[in-house]
DOSELUM-608301 format. One record per residue (C-alpha): x, y, z. Coordinates in steps of 0.25 Angstrom, whole numbers, padded with zeros to 4 digits, always signed. Layout:
BEGIN
XYZ...
***
This chain:
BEGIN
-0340+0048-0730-0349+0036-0731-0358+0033-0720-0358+0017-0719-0366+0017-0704-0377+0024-0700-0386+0021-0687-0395+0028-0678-0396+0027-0663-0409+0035-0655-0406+0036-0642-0414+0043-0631-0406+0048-0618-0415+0051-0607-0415+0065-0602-0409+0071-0587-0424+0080-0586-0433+0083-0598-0431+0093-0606-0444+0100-0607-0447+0110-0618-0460+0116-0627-0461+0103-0635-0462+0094-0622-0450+0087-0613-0439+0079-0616-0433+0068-0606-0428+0058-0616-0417+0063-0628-0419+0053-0641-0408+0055-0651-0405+0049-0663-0390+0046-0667-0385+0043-0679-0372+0036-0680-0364+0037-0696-0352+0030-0698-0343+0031-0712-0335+0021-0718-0323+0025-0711-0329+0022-0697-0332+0038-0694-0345+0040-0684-0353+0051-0686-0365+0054-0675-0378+0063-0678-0390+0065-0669-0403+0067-0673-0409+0079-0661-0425+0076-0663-0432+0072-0650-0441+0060-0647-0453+0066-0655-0455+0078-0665-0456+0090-0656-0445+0099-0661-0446+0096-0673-0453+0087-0684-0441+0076-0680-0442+0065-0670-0431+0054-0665-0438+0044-0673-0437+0052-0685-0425+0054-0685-0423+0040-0683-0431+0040-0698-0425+0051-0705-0411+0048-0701-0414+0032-0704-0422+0033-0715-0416+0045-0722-0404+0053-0719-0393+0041-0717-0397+0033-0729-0393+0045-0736-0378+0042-0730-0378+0026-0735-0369+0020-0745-0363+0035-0750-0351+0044-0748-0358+0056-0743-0354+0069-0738-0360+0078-0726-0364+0088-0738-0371+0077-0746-0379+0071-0735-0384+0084-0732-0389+0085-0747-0395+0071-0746-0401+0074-0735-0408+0087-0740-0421+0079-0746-0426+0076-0731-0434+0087-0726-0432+0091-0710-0428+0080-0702-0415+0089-0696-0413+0083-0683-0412+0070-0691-0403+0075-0703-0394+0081-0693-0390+0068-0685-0385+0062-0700-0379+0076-0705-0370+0076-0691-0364+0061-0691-0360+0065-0707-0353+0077-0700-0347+0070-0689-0342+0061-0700-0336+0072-0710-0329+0079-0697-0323+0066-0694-0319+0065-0708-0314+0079-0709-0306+0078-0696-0314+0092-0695-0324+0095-0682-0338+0098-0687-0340+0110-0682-0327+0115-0691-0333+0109-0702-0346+0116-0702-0339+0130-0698-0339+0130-0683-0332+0143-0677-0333+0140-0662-0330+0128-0653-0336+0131-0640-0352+0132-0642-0360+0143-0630-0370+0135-0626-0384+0135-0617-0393+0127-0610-0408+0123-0613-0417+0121-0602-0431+0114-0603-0442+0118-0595-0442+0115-0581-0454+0118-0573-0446+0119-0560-0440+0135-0560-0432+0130-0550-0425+0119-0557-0424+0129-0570-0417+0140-0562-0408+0128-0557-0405+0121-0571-0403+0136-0575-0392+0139-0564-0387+0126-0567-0384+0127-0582-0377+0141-0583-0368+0137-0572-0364+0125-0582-0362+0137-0591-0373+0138-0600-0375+0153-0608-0389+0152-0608-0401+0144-0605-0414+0141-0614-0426+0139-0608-0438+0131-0613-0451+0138-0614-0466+0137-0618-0479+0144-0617-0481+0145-0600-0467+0141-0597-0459+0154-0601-0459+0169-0597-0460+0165-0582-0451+0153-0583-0439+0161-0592-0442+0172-0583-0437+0165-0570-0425+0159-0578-0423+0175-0581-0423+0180-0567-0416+0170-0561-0404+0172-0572-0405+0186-0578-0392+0186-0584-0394+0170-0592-0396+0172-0606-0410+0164-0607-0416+0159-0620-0428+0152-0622-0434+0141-0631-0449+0138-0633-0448+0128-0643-0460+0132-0651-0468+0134-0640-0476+0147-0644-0484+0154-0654-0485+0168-0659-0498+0172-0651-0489+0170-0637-0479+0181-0640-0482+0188-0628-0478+0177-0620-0463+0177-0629-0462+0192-0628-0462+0191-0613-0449+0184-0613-0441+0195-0620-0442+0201-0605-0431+0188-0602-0420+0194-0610-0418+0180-0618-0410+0176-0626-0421+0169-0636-0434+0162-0638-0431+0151-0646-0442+0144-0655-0455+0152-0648-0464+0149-0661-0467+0138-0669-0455+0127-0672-0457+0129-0687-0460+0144-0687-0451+0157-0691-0462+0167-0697-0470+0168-0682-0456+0169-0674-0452+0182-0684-0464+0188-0679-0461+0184-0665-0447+0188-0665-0452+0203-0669-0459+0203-0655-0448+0199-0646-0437+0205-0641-0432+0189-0639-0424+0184-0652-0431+0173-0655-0422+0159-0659-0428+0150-0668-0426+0134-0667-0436+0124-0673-0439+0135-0682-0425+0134-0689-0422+0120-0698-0412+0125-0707-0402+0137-0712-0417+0142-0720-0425+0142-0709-0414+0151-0702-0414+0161-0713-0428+0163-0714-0431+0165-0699-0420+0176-0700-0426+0184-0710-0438+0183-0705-0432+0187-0692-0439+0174-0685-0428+0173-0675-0415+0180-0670-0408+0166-0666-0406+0153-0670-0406+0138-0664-0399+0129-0671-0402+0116-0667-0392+0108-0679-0401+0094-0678-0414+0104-0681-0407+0110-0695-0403+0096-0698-0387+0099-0701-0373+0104-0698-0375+0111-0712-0389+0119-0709-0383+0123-0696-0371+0133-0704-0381+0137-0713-0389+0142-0699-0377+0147-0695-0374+0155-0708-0390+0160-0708-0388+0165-0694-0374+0175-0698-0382+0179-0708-0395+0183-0701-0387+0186-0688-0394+0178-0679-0388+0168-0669-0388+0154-0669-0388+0143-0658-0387+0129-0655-0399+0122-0651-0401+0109-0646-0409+0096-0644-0402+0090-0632-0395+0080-0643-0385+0069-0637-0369+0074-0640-0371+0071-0653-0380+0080-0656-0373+0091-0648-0359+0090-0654-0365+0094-0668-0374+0104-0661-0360+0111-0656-0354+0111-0669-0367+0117-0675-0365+0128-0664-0350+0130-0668-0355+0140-0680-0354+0154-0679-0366+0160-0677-0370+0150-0667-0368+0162-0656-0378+0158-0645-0377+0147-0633-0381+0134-0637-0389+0124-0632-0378+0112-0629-0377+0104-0615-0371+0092-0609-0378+0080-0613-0377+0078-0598-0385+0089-0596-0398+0083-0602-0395+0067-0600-0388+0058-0593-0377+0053-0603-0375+0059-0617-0371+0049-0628-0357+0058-0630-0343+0063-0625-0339+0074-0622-0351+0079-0617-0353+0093-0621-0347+0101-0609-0352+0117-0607-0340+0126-0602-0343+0133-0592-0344+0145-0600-0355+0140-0608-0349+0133-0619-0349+0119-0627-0336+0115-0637-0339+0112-0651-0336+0096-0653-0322+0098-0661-0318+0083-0662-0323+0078-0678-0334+0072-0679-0344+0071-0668-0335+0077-0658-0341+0069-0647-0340+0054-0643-0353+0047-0645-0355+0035-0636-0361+0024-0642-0365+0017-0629-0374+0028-0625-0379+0028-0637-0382+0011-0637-0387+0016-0621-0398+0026-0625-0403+0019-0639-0416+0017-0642-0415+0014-0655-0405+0011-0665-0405+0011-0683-0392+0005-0690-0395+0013-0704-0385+0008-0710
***
């Protein structure tokens, strides 16, 4: 393959409500999509996930704007490269995974489109309908929780996430709890917490949920080992876990019982089997994250979520669930059991409409 155009598009779709959680509130969705094409006219799309500033991690739009720009397609130019070689030229930048994940995706769609193969065949997918759950941000209104509640297991959701912080969690879970006894609940505090609030986390193990995800520090395994001796909650790592050797160490140090794999935060298709293979060895269970990415981003996010140990819901809605228009088609549709198909078309496995894209633009960089 031999990449001979490369341009970058960040867009910003403006949100239905914001979406509030530990780290502050979001009401506008940049993204940055990249757009490959190869000599034979074959398209490949990636999406870089980070938000408008560095919040969730070290990565912002902008830098991925750079990093992208400056670094990782110049690697492509003028060569025949591989989906394998890229990834060992691309080895010498450090972090930086929500960007390195936007080129290593549009590589991929452009190989599966070469192979006449789906994606999620050619990286050892055993399933085609993904379970999958809803996230809800915090709402001050009870009322208008209990509703969006109500609403989204009737849509068939398996479970719902809430958002949580310091003041704003046992009573707040505890309502959701009564009201629906039988839901399976987890909860999220995105970093939220320190060690010398425990009492506060070991009141939740009275809700019967599913999981605390990310409680502690974003870059911290050692103090959620401790805390996941104390709680009867398995603990679910998130931020914490950038790669296949993150994984490993957090399970021998028993940091965390489950695992969020958000595929733009370990920064390839590649690192996400490895995390796959870490997790059957461990015997812990895996599930897909997101980052309220366009259709881009959640076709790739389902075919990271077609590996085997990839057991729990995950977080994949309807772009029409959070905006107004999304950028492709089909939309994902959620059966009424609960469940998402795995793109199976080559490539992408979505239409991308390139007018929405024009429509939403704020800025634009032809690389090449």
């Amino acid at each position: 393959m031999k990449v001979i155009s490369a341009e970058i598009f960040h867009i910003q779709l403006p949100m239905k409500f914001p979406f509030v959680t530990g780290f502050g509130a979001i009401s506008k969705r940049d993204a940055i999509i990249l757009k490959l094409t190869d000599e034979n006219g074959l398209v490949g799309w990636g999406e870089g996930a980070a938000l408008w500033g560095p919040v969730y991690l070290e990565e912002s739009a902008m830098t991925n704007v750079h990093v992208i720009k400056d670094f990782l397609v110049p690697i492509l130019k003028d060569i025949e490269i591989s989906h394998e070689e890229y990834v060992k030229k691309s080895t010498y930048i450090r972090g930086n995974n929500l960007a390195k994940f936007a080129v290593d995706t549009a590589i991929w769609s452009i190989d599966s489109q070469i192979s006449k193969k789906p994606i999620y065949k050619l990286i050892g997918g055993v399933r085609k309908q993904i379970p999958v759950g809803e996230s809800i941000g915090m709402v001050e209104s009870i009322t208008k929780l209990l509703e969006i509640v109500e609403k989204r297991m009737s849509e068939g959701y398996q479970r719902i996430k809430l958002k949580i912080k310091p003041e704003h969690d046992y009573e707040y879970v505890s309502i959701v709890r009564r009201a629906f006894p039988k839901l399976k609940i987890m909860v999220d505090a995105n970093s939220s917490y320190s060690l010398d609030q425990i009492d506060l986390l070991k009141k939740l193990d009275e809700l019967g949920l599913m999981m605390i995800e990310q409680p502690l520090a974003y870059d911290d395994i050692i103090d959620h080992a401790t805390l996941q001796k104390q709680l009867k909650t398995p603990i679910c790592l998130d931020e914490s876990i950038l790669s296949a050797e993150d994984a490993r160490k957090a399970c021998e140090i028993g940091a965390c019982k489950i695992i969020n794999v958000k595929p733009g935060r370990v920064g390839s298709l590649d690192e996400c089997i490895k995390i796959n293979e870490v997790a059957k060895k461990f015997k812990i269970q895996l599930w897909l994250g997101g980052m309220l990415e366009t259709g881009i981003g959640k076709s790739y996010n389902l075919m990271a979520a077609s590996l085997s140990e990839f057991t729990l819901p995950a977080d994949v809605s309807p772009s029409k669930t959070f905006f107004d228009e999304g950028i492709t088609d089909p939309d994902v549709q959620v059966s009424s059991k609960g469940f998402v198909e795995v793109p199976a078309e080559v490539g992408l496995g979505f239409k991308v409409f390139e007018e929405k894209i024009e429509k939403y633009k704020i800025g634009h960089y032809k690389i090449f």
